[in-house]
C-alpha positions in Angstrom: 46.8 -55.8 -25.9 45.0 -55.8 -22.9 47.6 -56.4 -20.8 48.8 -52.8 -22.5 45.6 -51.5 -21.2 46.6 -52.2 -17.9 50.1 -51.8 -17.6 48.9 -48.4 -19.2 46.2 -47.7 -16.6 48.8 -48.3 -13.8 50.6 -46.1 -15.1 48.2 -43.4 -15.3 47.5 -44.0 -11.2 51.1 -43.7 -10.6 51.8 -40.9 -12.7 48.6 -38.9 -10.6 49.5 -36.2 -8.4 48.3 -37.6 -4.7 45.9 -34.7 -4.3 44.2 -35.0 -7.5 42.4 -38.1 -7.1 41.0 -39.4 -3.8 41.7 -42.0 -1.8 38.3 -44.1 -2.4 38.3 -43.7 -6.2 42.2 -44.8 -5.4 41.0 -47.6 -3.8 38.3 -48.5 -6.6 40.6 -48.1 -9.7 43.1 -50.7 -8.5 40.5 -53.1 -6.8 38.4 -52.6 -10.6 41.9 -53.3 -11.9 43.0 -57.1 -10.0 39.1 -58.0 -11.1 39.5 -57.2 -14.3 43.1 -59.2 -14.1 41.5 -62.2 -12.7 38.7 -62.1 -15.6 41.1 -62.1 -18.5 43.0 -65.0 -16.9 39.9 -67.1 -16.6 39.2 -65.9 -20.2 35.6 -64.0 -19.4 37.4 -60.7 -20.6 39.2 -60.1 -24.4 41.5 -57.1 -25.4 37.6 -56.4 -27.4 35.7 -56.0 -24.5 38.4 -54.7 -22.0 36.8 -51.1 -21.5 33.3 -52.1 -21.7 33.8 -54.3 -18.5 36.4 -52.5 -16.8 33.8 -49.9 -17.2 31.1 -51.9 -15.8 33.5 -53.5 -13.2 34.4 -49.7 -12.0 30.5 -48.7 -11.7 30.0 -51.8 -9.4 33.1 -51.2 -7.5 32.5 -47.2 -6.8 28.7 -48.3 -6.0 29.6 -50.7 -3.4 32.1 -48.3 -1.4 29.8 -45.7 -1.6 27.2 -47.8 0.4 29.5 -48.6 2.8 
C-alpha cells in the first residue's frame, strides 16, 4: 500500500504543469520521496504511518533548503 502512495505521489509530480509548482518544492518532494523509500526498506516506516512521516520528512526537507 505504501508503495501505492508513492507510485501515486509520482504521479501527481509528473502529471504537474512545470509552471505550477517550483523548482525547490520540485526538488524537496522527490528528495522527501527517496527518504521516505529508504525508510520503508529498513522497515522504520509502515503503509500506517506513511503520511505522518512523509509529512514530517517534507517539513525537514523544505526547512533545510530554505536555509540554504
Amino acid at each position: 500500500m505504501s508503495q501505492e502512495k508513492i507510485v501515486n505521489l509520482d504521479q501527481k509530480i509528473k502529471a504537474t504543469p512545470k509552471t505550477s509548482i517550483s523548482p525547490i518544492n520540485e526538488l524537496a518532494l522527490k528528495t522527501t520521496k527517496e527518504i521516505v523509500i529508504k525508510f520503508i526498506e529498513m522497515g522504520r516506516c509502515s503503509p500506517a504511518t506513511f503520511e505522518e512521516v512523509f509529512t514530517q520528512v517534507f517539513s525537514v526537507v523544505k526547512k533545510t533548503i530554505d536555509e540554504d
